[in-house]
N, C-alpha and C positions, 0 to 999 in steps of 0.2 A: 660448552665452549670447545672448539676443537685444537685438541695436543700439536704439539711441535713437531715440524716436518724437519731430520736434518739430511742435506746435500754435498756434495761433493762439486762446488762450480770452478769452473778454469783452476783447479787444485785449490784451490780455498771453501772451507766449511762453511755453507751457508745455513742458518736456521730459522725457521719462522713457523708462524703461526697463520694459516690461510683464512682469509675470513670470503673467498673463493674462489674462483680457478685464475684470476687477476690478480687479484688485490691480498697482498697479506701486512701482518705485524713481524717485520726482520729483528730479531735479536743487536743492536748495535749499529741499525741501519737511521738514521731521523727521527732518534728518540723513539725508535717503535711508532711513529704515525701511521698511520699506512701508507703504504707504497707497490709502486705495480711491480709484478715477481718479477725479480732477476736486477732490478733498477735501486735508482736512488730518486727518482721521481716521484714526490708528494701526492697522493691523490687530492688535497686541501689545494692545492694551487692550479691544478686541473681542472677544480669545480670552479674554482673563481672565475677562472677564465670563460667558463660555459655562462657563467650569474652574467658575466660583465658583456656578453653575446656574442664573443668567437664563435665559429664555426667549428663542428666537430672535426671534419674534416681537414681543415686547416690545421688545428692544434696537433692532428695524425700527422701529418707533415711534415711537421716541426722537429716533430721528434723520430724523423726520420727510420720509421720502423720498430724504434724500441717499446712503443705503444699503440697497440690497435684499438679499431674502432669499439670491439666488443670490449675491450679493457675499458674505457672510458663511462659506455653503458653500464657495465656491471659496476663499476667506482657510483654512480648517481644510484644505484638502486641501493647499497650495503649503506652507503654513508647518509642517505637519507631515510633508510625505517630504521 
């Protein structure tokens, strides 16, 4: 399993645990769910939305920048093997 990464973001310590260059486990972020680095965004609610037929692109959209297309890709590959 790979160790903790800690950061310095907009003056606050952030720490996590990368499960890859997307997607990590943030110390005190969503119960440790995962989430895409830098955010407070679920990958668990991401996938739903893909089960339920969004559009990738669309849900890129939404989130105006704070999550790309490859973030999404990589979320479907970690949280399903």
């Amino acid at each position: 399993m790979q160790s903790f990464v800690t950061e310095v973001v907009n003056g606050e310590t952030y720490c996590y645990r990368p499960l890859g260059k997307y997607v990590v486990r943030a110390v005190g972020v969503c119960g440790e769910r995962p989430t895409f680095k830098y955010t407070r965004i679920e990958v668990s609610g991401v996938l739903e939305r893909l089960e339920k037929g969004e559009n990738i692109d669309t849900i890129v959209q939404g989130f105006r920048g704070r999550v790309c297309k490859e973030a999404i890709i990589e979320a479907g590959c970690i949280i399903t093997t």
